[in-house]
C-alpha positions as CSV (number, residue, x, y, z in Angstrom):
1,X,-8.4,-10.7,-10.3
2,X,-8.5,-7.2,-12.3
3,X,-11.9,-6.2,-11.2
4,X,-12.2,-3.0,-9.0
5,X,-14.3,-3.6,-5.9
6,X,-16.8,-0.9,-4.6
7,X,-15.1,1.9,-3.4
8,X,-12.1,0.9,-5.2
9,X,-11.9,4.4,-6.9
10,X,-12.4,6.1,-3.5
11,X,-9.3,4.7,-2.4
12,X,-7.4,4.9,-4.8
13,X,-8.5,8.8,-4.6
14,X,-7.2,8.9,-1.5
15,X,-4.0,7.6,-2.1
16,X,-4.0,10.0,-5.1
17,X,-3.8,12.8,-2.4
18,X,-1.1,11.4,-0.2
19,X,0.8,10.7,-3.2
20,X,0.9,14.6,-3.2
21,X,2.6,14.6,0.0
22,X,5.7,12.1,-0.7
23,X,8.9,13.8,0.2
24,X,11.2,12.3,-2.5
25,X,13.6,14.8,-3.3
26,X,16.0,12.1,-4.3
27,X,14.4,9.5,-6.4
28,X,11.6,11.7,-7.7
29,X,9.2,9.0,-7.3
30,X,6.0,10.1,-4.9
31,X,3.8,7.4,-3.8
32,X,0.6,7.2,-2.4
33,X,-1.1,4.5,-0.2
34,X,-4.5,3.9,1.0
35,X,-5.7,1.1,3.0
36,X,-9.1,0.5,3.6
37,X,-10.5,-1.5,6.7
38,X,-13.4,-4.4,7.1
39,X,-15.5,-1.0,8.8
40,X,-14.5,1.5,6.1
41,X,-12.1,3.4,7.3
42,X,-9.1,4.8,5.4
43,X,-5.9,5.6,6.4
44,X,-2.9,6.9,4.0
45,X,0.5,7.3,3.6
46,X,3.0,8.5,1.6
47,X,6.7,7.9,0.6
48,X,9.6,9.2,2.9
49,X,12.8,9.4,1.8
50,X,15.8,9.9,3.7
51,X,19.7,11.0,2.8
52,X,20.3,7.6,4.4
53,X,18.5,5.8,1.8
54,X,18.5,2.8,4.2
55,X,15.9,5.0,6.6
56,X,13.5,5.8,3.6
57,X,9.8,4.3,4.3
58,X,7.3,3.5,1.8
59,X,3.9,4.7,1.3
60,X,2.6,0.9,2.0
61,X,4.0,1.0,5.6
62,X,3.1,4.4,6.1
63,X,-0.5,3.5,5.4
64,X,-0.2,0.4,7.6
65,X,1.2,2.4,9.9
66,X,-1.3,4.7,10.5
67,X,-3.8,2.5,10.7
68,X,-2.0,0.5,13.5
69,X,-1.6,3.4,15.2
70,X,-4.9,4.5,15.1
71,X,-6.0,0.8,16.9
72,X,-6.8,-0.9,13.7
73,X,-5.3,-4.4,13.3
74,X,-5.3,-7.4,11.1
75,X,-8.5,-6.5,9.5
76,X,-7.9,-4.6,6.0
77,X,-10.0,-4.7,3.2
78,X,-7.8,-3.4,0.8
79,X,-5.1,-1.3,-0.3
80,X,-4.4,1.1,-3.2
81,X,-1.1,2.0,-3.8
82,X,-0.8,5.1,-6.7
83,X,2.2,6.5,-9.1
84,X,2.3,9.2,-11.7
85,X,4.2,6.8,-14.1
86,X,3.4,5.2,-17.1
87,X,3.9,1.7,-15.5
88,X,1.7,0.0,-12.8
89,X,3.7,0.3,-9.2
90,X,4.1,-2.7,-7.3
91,X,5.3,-3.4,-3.6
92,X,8.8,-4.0,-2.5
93,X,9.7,-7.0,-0.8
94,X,9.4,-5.3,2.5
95,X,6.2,-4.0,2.0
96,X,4.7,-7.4,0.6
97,X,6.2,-8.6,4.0
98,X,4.2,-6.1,6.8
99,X,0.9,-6.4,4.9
100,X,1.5,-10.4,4.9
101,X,2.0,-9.7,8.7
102,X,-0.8,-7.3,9.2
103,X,-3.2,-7.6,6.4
104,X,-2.6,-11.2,4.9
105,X,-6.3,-11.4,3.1
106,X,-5.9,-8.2,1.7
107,X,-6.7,-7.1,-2.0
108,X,-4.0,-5.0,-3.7
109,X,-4.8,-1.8,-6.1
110,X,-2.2,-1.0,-8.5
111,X,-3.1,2.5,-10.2
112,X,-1.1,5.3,-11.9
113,X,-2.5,8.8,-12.0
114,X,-3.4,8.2,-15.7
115,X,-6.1,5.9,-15.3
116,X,-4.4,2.7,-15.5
117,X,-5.8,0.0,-13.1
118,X,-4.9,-3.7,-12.1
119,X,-5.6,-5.5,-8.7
120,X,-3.9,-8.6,-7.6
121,X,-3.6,-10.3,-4.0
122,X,-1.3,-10.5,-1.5
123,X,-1.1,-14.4,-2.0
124,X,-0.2,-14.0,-5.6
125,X,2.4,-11.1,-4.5
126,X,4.2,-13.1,-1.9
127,X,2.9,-16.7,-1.9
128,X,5.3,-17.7,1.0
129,X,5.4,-15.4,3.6
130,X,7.4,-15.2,6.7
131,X,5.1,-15.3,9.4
132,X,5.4,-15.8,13.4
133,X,3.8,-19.0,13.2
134,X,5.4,-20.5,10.7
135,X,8.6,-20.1,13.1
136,X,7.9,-23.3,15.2
């Protein structure tokens, strides 16, 4: 896939900025997340952490989060997800799970602050997800 969509850039800009605003005074690592809907509209997120590492949340599902919040459902574009590292991030397995739930099409930005680049898809991320209705 490795080919940046329009407006690709602009989010991962976005998540950039909200990468400012991790609160990871343990691990160090500050992530940023951008997700872009089917009408354009972009919500972020950063990383929490928590002393109870069990309570941290990730940028990914803050994003999502937001979004949700704000009425938007099932209908992402795209999400950018940003480190200042000198490797490409990639999303947890619990991450990969609420975007299969809530954003299952979606395209998937890896960037660091450096300039490095890749995107990949949800599909290739986490081929079989568990879903509600694969249940019955």
């Amino acid at each position: 896939m490795d080919r940046l969509g329009a407006g690709d850039e602009d989010l991962i800009r976005v998540a950039a900025l909200a990468r400012q605003r991790a609160y990871a005074p343990y691990s160090k690592y500050r992530v940023g997340a951008a997700v872009r809907t089917r009408r354009n509209k972009i919500y972020s997120g950063a990383n929490v952490e928590n002393a109870s590492y069990g309570l941290t949340v990730c940028a990914e599902r803050c994003a999502v989060w937001a979004a949700v919040a704000a009425g938007e459902t099932k209908d992402f574009d795209a999400i950018a997800i940003v480190i200042d590292d000198d490797r490409l991030p990639s999303p947890c397995g619990a991450c990969r799970q609420v975007l299969a739930e809530f954003a299952p099409a979606v395209r998937v930005v890896l960037a660091t602050t450096s300039g490095q680049r890749r995107t990949t898809s949800l599909d290739v991320l986490l081929p079989e997800p568990f879903l509600p209705q694969n249940l019955s």
